[in-house]
C-alpha positions as CSV (number, residue, x, y, z in Angstrom):
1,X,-92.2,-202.4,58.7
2,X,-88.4,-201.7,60.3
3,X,-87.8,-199.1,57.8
4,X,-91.2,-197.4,58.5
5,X,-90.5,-197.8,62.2
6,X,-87.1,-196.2,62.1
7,X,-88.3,-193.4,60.0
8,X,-90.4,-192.5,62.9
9,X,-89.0,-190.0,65.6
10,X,-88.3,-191.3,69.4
11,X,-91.9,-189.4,70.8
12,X,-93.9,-191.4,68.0
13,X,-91.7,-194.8,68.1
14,X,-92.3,-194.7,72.3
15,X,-95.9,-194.0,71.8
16,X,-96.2,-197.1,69.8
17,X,-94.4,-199.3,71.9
18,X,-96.2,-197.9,75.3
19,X,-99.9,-198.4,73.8
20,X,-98.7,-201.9,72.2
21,X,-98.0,-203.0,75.6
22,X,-101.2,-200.9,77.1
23,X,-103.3,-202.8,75.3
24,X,-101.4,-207.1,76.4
25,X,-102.0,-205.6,79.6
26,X,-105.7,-204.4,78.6
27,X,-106.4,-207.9,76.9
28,X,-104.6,-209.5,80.0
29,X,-107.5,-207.8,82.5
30,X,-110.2,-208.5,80.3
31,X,-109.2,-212.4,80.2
32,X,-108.6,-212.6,84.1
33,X,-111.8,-210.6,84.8
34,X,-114.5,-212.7,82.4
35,X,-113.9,-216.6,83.7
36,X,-115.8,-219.4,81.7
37,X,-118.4,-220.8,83.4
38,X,-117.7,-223.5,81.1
39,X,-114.8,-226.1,80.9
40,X,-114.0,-225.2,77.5
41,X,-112.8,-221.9,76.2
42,X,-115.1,-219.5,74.8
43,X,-114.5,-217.8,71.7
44,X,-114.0,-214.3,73.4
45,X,-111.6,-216.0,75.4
46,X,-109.9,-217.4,72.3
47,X,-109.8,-213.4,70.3
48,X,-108.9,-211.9,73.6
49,X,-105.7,-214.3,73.9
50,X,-105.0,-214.2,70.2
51,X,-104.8,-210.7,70.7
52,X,-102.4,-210.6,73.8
53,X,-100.3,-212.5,71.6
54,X,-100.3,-210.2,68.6
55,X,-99.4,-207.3,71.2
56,X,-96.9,-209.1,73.2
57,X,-95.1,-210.2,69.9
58,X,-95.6,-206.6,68.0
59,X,-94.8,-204.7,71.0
60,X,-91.4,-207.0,71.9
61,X,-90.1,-206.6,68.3
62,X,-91.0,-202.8,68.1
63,X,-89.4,-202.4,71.8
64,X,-86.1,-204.4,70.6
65,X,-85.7,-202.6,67.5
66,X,-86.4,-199.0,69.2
67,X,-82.7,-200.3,71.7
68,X,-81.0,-201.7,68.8
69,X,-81.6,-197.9,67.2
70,X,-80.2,-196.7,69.8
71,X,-76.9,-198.5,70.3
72,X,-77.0,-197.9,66.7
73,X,-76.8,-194.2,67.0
74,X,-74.6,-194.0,70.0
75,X,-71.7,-196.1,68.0
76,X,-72.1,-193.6,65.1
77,X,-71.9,-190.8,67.4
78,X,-68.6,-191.8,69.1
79,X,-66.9,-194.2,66.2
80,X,-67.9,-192.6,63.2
81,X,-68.2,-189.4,62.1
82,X,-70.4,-187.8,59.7
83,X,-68.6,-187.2,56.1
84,X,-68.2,-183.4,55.6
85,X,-70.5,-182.0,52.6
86,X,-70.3,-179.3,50.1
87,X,-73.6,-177.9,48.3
88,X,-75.2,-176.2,45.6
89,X,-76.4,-173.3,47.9
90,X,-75.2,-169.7,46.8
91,X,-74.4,-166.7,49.3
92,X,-73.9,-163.7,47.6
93,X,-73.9,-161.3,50.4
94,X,-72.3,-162.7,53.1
95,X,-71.1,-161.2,56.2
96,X,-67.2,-160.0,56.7
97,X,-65.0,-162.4,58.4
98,X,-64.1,-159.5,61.0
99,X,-67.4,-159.5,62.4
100,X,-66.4,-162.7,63.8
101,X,-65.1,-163.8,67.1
102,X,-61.5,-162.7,66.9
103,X,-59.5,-165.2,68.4
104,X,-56.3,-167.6,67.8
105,X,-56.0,-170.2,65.1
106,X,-54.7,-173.2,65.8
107,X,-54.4,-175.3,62.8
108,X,-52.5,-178.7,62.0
109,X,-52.4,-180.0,58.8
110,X,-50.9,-183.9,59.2
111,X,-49.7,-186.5,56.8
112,X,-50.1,-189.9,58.3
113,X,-48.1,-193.1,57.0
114,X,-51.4,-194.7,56.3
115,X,-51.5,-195.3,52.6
116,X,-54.2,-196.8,50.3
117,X,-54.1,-197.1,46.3
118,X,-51.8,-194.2,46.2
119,X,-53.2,-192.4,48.1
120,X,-52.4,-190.9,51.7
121,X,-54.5,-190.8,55.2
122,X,-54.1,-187.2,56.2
123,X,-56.2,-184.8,59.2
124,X,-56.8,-181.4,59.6
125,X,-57.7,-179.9,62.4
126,X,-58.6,-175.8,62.8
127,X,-60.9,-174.0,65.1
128,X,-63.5,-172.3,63.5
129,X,-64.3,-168.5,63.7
130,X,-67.2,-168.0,65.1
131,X,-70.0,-165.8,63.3
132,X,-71.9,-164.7,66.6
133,X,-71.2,-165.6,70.1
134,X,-75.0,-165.9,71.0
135,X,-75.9,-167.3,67.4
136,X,-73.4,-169.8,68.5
137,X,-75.3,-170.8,71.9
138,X,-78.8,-170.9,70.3
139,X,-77.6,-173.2,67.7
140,X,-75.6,-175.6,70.2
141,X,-78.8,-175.3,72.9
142,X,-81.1,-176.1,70.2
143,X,-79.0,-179.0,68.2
144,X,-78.6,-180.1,71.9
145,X,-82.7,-180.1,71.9
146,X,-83.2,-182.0,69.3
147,X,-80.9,-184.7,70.0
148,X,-82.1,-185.3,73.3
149,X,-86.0,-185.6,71.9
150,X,-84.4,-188.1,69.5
151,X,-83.0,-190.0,71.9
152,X,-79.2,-189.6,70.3
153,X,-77.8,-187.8,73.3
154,X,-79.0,-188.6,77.2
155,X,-78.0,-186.3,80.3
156,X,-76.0,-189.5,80.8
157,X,-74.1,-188.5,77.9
158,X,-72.9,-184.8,80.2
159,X,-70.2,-183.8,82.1
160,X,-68.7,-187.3,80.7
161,X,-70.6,-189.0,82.7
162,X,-69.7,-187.7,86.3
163,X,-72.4,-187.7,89.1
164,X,-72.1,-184.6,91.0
165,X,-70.3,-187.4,93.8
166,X,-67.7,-187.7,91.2
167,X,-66.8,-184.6,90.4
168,X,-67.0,-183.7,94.2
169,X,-64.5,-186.6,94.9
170,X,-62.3,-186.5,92.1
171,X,-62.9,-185.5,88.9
172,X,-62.9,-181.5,89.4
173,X,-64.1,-178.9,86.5
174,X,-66.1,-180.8,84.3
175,X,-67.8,-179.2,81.0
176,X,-71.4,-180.3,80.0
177,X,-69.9,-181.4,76.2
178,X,-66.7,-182.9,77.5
179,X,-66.2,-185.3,75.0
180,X,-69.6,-185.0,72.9
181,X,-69.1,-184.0,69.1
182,X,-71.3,-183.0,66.2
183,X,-71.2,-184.3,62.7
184,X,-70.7,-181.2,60.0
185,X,-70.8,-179.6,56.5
186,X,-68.5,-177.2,54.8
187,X,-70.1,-175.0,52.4
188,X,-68.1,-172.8,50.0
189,X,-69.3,-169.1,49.4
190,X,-68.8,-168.7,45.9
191,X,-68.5,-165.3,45.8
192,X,-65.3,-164.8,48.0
193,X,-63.8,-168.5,48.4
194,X,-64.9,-168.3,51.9
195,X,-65.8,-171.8,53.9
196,X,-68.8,-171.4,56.4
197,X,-69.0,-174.3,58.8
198,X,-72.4,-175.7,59.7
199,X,-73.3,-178.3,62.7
200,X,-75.8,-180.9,61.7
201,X,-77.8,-183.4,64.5
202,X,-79.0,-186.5,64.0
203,X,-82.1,-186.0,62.3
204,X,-80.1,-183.9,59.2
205,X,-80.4,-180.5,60.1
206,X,-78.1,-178.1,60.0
207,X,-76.8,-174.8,61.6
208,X,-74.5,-172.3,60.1
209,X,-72.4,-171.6,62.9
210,X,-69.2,-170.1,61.5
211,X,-66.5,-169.7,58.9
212,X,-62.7,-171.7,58.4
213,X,-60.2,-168.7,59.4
214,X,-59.9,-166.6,56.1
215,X,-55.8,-167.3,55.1
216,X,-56.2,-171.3,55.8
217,X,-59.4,-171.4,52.6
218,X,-56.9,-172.9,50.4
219,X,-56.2,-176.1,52.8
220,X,-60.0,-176.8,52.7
221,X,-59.9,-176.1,48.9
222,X,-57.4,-178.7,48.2
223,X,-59.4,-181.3,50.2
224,X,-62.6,-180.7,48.8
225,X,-60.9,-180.6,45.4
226,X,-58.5,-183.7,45.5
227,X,-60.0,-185.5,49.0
228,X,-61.4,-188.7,49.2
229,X,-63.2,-191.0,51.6
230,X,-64.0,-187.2,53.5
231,X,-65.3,-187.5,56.9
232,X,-65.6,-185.1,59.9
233,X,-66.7,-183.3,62.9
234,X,-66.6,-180.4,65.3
235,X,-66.3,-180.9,68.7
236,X,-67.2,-178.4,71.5
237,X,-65.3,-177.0,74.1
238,X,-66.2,-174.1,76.8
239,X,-69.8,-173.8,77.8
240,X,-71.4,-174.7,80.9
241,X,-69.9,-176.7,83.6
242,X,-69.9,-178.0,87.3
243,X,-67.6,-178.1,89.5
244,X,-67.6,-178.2,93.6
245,X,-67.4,-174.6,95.5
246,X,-65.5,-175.3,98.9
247,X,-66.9,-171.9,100.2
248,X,-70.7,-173.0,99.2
249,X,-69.7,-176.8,99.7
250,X,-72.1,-177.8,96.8
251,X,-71.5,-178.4,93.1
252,X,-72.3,-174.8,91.5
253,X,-72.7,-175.0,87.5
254,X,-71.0,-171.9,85.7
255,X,-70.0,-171.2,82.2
256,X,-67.1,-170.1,79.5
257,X,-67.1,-168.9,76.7
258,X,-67.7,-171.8,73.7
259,X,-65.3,-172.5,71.3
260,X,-65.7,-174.9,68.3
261,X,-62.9,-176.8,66.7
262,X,-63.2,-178.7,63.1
263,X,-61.5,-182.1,62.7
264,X,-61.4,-184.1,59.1
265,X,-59.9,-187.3,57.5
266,X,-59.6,-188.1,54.5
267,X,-57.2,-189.8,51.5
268,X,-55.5,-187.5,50.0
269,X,-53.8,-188.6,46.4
270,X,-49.8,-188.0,46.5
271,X,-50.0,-185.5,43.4
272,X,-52.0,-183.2,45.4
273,X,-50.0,-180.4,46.5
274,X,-48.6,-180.4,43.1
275,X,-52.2,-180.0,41.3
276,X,-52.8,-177.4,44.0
277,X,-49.6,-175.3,43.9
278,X,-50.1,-175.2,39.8
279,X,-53.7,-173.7,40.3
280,X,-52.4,-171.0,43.2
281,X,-49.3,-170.2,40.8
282,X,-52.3,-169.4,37.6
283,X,-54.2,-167.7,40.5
284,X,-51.6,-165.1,40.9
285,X,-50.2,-164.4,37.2
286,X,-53.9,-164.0,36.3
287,X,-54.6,-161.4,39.3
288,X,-52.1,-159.6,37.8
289,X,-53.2,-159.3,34.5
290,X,-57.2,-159.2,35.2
291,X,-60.0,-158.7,37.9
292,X,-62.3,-161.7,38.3
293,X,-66.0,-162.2,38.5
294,X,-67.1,-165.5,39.6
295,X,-71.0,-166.5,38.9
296,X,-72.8,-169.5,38.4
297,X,-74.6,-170.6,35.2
298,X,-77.4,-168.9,35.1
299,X,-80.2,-171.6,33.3
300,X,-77.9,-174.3,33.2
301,X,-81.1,-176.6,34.1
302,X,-82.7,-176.2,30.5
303,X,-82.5,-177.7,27.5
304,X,-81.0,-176.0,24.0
305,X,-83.0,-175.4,20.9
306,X,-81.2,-178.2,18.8
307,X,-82.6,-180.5,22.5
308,X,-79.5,-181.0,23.7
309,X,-79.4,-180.1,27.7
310,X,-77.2,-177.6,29.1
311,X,-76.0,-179.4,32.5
312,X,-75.0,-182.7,30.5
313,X,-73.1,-180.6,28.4
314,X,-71.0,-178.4,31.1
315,X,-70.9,-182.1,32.8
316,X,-68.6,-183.5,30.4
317,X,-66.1,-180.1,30.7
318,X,-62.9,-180.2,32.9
319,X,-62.1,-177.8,35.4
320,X,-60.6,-174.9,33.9
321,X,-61.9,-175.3,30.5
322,X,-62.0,-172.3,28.1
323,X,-65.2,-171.0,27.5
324,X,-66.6,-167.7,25.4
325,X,-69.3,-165.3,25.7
326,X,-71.6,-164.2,23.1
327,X,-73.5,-160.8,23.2
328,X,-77.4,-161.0,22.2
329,X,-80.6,-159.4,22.9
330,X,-83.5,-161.1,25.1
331,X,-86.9,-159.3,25.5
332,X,-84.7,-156.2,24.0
333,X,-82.5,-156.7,27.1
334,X,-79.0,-156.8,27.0
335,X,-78.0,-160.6,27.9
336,X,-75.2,-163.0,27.3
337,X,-74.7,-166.7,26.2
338,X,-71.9,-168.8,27.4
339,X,-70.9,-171.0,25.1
340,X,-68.1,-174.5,25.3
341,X,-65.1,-173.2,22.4
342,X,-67.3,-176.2,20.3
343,X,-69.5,-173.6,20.0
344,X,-72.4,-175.4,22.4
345,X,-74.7,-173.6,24.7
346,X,-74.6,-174.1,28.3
347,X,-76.5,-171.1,29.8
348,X,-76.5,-167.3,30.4
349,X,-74.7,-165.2,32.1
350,X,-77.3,-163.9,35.1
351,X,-79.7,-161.2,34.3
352,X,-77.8,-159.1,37.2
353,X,-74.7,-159.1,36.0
354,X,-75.8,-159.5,31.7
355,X,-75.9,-155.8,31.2
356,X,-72.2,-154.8,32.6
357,X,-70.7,-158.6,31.0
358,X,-72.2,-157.3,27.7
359,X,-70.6,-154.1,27.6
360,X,-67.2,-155.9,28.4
361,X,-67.6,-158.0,25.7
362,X,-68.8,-155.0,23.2
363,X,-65.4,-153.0,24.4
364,X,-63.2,-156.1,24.1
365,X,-62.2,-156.2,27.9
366,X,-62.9,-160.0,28.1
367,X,-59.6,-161.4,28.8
368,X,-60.4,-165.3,29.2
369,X,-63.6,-167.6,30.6
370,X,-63.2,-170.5,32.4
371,X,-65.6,-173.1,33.5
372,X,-64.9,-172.7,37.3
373,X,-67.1,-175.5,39.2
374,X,-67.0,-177.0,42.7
375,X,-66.2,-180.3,43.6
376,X,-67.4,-182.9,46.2
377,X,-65.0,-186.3,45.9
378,X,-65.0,-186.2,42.3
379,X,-68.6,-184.9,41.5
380,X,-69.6,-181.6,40.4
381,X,-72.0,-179.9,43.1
382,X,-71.9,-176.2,41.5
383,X,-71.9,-175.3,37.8
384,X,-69.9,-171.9,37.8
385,X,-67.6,-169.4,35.7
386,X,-64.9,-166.8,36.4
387,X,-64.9,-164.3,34.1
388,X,-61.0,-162.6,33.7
389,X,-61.5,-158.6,32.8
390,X,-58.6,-157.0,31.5
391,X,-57.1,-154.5,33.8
């Protein structure tokens, strides 16, 4: 019954609780109201106070449980912070970075003494670039919202906690988020090694509301690649706030412009930058010699003729594994296998792209395949190829 209770939102949970203790009241009345003319108890008298009972008990241990979730979620939201995702999700048209805010970067990378099985406690901190100034206040307004109707945030929880007496007295120009963050994802765009950052509340949700600045990618890349124990958040800053007008001698709310800065932990193993600087070194002989196309698997899901499936079998490949294509026809369409150097099947190059892969192949332009997937902590989360055409 606690599980089903806490899978309930806060309007459905308090409507529980209020008619619980509606009706102890109700059955409370009804007792009072009907006296027994009688010396001994009728048995109305005895369902009407079993039922108070039941109500008083239900509605106690519903009420208790409904502040417990709460405490619950306030610790989270100021001791611990969501850990930072990446998904299977593909964008292939996203927007230019220069349509984006254009503003400063300020980005620390830290190494911290904090060490743990070989590995090292490290942070990074950048702001993010934001997509669209307004697309940046409806998401913030609305993730504000939601939180509020779920009973994670409180107008207590603004303006860190000044009363307008406070900031009158004291405590000067205060912002509404002053000291309120947002748990986040980072989710890679496949097609051009962007990072887009996305805010999530409490109830899972989540709002795209930016990218990592375009020249710091490879700092995210290493953590998402090597990073353990990943955690993080993006705090606010800007936006509305209060402070007192001398000339109107009243507290007068105004606003800045927002800006949104990214924070992560994480373990980081002490081979790292030497795994990292290895893969940016092939990077740039290979951009020499070829032009890249990076897709995913294109029926990856499915299983073979011979029954083996196609996903187990690209899940037991390492990063940077060679691969081969094979040109065939499908419906008397030109179309392309992708095959493990064992010779096993592990889907098709997309329809989209089968036509101008296939002709590369027939002209001997393929320079190399590699099995090109993301990680998250260890676990593949997209099952994709670059494909190195000969300049």
């Amino acid at each position: 019954m606690k599980k089903w209770f806490y899978s309930l939102d806060g309007k459905k949970q308090n409507i529980i609780i209020e008619v619980g203790w509606g009706l102890a009241a109700l059955c409370c009345v009804i007792i009072g109201a009907n006296p027994s003319d009688s010396a001994e108890p009728t048995a109305l008298d005895y369902i009407f106070t079993m039922l108070f009972s039941v109500m008083v008990i239900f509605s106690s241990v519903f009420t208790y449980w409904k502040v417990k979730q709460k405490k619950n979620k306030k610790d989270e939201s100021s001791d611990k912070s969501m850990g930072v995702e990446t998904v299977s999700g593909k964008v292939n048209n996203t927007d230019s970075v220069s349509s984006c805010k254009d503003e400063s970067v300020d980005l620390t990378l830290q190494n911290s003494s904090v060490t743990k099985n070989n590995l090292s406690k490290q942070h990074f901190k950048s702001t993010v670039l934001l997509k669209s100034y307004k697309l940046c206040i409806r998401t913030i307004n609305n993730l504000i919202s939601e939180d509020i109707e779920n009973e994670c945030l409180s107008k207590s929880d603004f303006y860190n906690g000044y009363s307008n007496k406070d900031i009158e007295d004291y405590a000067g120009k205060t912002y509404q988020l002053e000291g309120v963050s947002f748990p986040c994802d980072i989710e890679p765009f496949s097609d051009t090694r962007k990072f887009g950052v996305y805010l999530k509340n409490y109830t899972g949700s989540k709002s795209f509301i930016g990218y990592i600045p375009g020249d710091k990618t490879n700092d995210v890349r290493k953590i998402t690649l090597f990073g353990k124990e990943i955690s993080g958040s993006a705090s606010i800053s800007g936006g509305k706030y209060k402070e007192f007008d001398i000339e109107k001698k009243k507290i007068v709310i105004k606003a800045d412009e927002y800006e949104v800065e990214l924070s992560i932990s994480y373990f980081m193993p002490i081979d790292a930058d030497l795994k990292m600087n290895q893969i940016l070194e092939e990077e740039l002989e290979d951009s020499k010699m070829y032009k890249t196309i990076r897709t995913y698997i294109a029926g990856i899901k499915y299983n073979n003729d011979n029954g083996t499936n196609c996903m187990q079998i690209a899940s037991n490949l390492e990063d940077g594994e060679l691969l081969k294509l094979e040109n065939y026809f499908y419906n008397e369409a030109k179309a392309v296998k992708i095959l493990t150097e064992r010779n096993e099947m592990i889907g098709n190059v997309p329809a989209d792209l089968a036509e101008t892969v296939f002709d590369y192949v027939e002209n001997s332009k393929i320079g190399k395949v590699k099995f090109a997937p993301h990680f998250y902590e260890g676990r593949i989360t997209d099952y994709e190829v670059d494909i190195y055409i000969k300049k």
